[in-house]
C-alpha angles and dihedrals in degrees: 000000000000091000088052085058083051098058089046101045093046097099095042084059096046094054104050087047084071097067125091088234096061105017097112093048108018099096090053091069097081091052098053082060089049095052085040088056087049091051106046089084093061095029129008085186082066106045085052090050087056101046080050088091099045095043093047093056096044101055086042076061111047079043085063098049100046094048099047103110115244106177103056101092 
């Protein structure tokens, strides 16, 4: 399942990993998702430690795009 997140994160993760911003960690972000997948069998704690990135910046993004004012041209 968790390897499944990781395919479809994947461009997300591409993308931001072309901004200046995220381009040194950016990539990393899949394979968090993928470790996290390996290690939900032995620790689900750490499995949720690991998606904490990827949710985190996730939800900071979709903040910025849903408070960017459209109507003000």
């Amino acid at each position: 399942m968790f390897v499944a997140a990781a395919v479809l994160a994947g461009p997300m993760a591409f993308y931001l990993g072309a901004t200046p911003r995220f381009r040194t960690w950016a990539f990393f972000l899949p394979c968090l998702q993928i470790l996290a997948g390996v290690i939900v069998r032995k620790s689900v704690a750490l499995a949720a430690i690991l998606l904490v990135p990827f949710v985190s910046l996730m939800l900071w993004l979709a903040l910025i795009v849903l408070r960017q004012d459209v109507g003000a041209a």
